[in-house]
C-alpha positions in Angstrom: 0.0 0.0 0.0 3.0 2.6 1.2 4.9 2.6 -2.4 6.4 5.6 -4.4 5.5 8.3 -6.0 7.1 6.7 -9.3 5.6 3.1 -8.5 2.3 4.6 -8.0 1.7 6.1 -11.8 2.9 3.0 -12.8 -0.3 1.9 -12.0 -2.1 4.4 -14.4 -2.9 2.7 -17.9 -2.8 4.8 -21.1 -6.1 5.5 -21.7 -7.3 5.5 -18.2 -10.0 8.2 -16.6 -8.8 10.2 -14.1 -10.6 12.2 -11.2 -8.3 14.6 -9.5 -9.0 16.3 -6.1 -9.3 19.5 -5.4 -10.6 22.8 -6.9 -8.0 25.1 -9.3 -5.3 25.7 -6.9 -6.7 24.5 -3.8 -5.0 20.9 -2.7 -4.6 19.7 -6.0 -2.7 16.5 -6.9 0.5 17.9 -8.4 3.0 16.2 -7.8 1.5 12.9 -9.3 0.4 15.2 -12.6 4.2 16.0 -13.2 5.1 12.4 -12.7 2.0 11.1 -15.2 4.3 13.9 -17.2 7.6 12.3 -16.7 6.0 8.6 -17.8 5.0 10.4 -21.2 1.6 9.1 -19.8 -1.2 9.0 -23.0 -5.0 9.1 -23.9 -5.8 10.1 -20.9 -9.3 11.3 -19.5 -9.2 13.8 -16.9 -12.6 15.3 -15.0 -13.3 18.0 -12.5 -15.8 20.8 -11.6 -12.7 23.1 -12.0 -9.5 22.4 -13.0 -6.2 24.5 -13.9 -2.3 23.7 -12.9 -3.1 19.4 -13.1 -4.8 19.8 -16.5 -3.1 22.6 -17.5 -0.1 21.0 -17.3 -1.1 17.5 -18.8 -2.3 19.5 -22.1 1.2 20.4 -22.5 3.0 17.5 -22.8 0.1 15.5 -24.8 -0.9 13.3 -21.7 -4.6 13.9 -21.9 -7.4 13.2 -25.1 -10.1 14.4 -23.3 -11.0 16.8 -20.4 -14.7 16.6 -18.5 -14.8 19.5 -16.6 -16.9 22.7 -15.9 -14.0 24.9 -16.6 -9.9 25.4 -16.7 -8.4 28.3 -15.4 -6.0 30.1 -13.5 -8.7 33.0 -12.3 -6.9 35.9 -11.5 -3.7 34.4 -12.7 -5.2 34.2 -16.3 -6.0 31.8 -18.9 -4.9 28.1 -19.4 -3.1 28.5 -22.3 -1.8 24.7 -22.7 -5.4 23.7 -22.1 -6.6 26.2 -24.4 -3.7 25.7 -27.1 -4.5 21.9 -27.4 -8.0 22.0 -27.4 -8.1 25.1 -30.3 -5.7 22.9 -32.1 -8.3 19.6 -32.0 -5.1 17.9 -29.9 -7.5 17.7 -26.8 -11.5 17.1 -26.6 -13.0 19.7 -23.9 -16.5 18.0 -23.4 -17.7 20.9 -21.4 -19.8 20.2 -18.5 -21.2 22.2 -15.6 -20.0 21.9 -12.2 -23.4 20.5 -11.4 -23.1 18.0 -13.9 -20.0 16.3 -13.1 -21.0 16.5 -9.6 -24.1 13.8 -10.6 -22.3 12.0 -13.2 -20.2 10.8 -9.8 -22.7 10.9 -7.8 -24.8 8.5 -10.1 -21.9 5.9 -10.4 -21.0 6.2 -6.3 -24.6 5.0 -5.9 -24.0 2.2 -8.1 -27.0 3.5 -10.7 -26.7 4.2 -14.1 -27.6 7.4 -14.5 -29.4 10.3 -12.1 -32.0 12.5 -12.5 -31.0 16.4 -12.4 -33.1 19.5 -12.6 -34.1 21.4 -15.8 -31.2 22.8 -17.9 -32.8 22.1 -21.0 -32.1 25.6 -22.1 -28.4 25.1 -22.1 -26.9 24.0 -25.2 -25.1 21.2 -22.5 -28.2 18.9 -23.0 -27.6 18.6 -26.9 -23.4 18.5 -26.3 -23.4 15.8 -24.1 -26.0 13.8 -25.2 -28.0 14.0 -22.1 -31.2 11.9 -22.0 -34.8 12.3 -21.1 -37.0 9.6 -19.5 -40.0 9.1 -18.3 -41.2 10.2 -14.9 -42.6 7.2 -13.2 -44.7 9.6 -11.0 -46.8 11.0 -14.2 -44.9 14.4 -14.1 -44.1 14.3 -17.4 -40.3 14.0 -18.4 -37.2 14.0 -16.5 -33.7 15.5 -17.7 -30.9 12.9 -16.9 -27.1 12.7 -16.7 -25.0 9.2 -17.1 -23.0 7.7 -14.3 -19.3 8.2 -14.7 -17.3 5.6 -12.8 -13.5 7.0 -13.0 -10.8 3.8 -13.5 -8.9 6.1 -10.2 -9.9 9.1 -8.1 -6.6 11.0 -7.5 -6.5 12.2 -4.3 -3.9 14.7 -2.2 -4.6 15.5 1.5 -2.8 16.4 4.4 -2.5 13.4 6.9 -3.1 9.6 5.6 -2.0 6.5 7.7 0.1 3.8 5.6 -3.2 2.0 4.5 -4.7 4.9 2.9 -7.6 6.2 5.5 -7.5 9.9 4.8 -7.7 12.9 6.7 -8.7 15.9 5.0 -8.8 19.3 6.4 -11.3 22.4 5.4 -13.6 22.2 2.2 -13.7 18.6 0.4 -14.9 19.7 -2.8 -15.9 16.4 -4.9 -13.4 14.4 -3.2 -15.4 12.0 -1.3 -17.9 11.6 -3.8 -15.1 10.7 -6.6 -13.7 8.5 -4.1 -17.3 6.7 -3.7 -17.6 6.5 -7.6 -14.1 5.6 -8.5 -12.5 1.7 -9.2 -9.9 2.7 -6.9 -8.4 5.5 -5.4 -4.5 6.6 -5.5 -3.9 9.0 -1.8 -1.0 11.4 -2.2 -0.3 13.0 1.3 1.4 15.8 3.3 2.5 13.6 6.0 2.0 9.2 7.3 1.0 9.6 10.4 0.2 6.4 12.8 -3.0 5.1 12.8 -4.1 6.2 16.2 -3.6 10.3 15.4 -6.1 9.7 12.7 -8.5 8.3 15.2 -7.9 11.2 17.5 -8.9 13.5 14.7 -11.4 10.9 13.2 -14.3 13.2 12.3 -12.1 14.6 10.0 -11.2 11.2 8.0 -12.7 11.2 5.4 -11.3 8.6 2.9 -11.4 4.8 4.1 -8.8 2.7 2.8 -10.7 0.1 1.4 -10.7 1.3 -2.3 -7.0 2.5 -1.7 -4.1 0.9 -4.5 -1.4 3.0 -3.1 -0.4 6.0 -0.6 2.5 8.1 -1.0 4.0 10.6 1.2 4.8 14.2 -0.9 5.3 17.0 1.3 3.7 20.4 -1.0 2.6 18.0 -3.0 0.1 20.6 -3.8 3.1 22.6 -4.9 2.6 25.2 -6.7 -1.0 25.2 -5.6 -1.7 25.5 -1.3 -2.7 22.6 0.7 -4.0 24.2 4.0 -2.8 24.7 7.0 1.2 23.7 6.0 1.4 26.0 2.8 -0.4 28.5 0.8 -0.2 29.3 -3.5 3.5 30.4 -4.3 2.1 33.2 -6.6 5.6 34.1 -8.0 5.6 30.3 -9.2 2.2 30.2 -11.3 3.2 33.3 -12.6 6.3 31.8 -13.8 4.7 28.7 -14.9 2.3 30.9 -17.3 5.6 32.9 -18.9 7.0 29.7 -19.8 7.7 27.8 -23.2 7.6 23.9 -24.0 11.5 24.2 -22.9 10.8 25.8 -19.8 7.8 23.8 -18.7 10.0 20.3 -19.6 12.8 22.4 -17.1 9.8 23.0 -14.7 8.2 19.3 -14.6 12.1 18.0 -13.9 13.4 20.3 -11.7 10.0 20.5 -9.5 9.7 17.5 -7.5 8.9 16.3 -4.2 
């Protein structure tokens, strides 16, 4: 279960569909995204409600075929111009969701059902891009707008404390993480610190992740890095907006040079 950060991508098949944790900058997985870059990982899949350095960074270097997401962004830093750059040049597929959407697509597959009802959105042009379907409402209220379950192959997860089996503690907002960890085959935990099992059970209402859907735990320290993983770090800001001035050159010197 305790393996490497290099053993654990191993794991990752070309082709595979990725969650990652975390929202834009906020205790994002990193770390593993530069090492999916090192492995010249391909065909990948990669969903979020909001994503930016991860995807940003596996547009770059070609890792990714398709993104699922409500957005990619660096906010007030700016645009993602990898993300953007592949997808304008048809070398990535943005299937545009809403937050909301991915949010049920998970939610459908972590309650083992094919697909979920959601409300009304049947005046965005979503309904028609992504194929969503209506049925019929058993109850005789006419029809009901649905979205498929999406069971990802691993939810990648970084938090701050994990014991050497995987249970996971997360501190402050959990964004989708539970829920992609309740929809996912398996679940890959990248953490700030191993800690022994009995300081997780002093701190237990915060422990989110169970192990039992856990392939591997690593230990990274800022493995959020350049991104903030609360309390230990915040963003480096000089660092993003370095990262957005570079070329390929410089971002192949950034995913080498930048490790745990």
């Amino acid at each position: 279960m305790l393996t490497t950060l290099k053993q654990a991508v191993k794991m990752i098949d070309d082709g595979s569909l990725l969650c990652f944790s975390g929202n834009l900058l906020y205790r994002i997985p990193a770390a593993f995204a530069r090492e999916l870059v090192r492995q010249k990982k391909r065909d990948l899949t990669v969903m979020k409600t909001a994503g930016g350095y991860d995807i940003d960074l596996l547009c770059a270097f070609d890792c990714v075929k398709e993104v699922r997401a409500g957005f990619v962004s660096f906010e007030g830093f700016g645009l993602a111009k990898n993300f953007r750059r592949a997808v304008e040049e048809g070398r990535v597929k943005f299937a545009e969701h809403t937050c909301y959407t991915v949010i049920a697509s998970l939610r459908a597959a972590a309650y083992g059902i094919p697909f979920i009802p959601i409300a009304n959105i049947s005046k965005s042009y979503f309904v028609e891009e992504r194929g969503f379907k209506w049925v019929d409402d058993p109850y005789n209220n006419g029809k009901v707008l649905t979205v498929p379950a999406i069971k990802p192959d691993f939810a990648i997860i970084h938090a701050q404390k994990a014991d050497e089996d995987g249970n996971a503690l997360i501190y402050g907002p959990w964004f989708e993480d539970v829920l992609m960890c309740r929809a996912a085959k398996n679940i890959i935990i990248t953490a700030e610190m191993i800690v022994p099992k009995e300081e997780l059970k002093r701190e237990i209402d915060a422990v989110w992740i169970p192990s039992y859907k856990v392939r591997a735990v690593i230990e990274i320290p800022k493995g959020a890095y350049p991104g903030c993983c609360p309390p230990y770090y915040d963003v480096d800001f000089d660092a993003i907006k370095e990262y957005l001035s570079l070329d390929k050159n410089g971002l192949a010197k950034h995913v080498e040079e930048v490790r745990p």
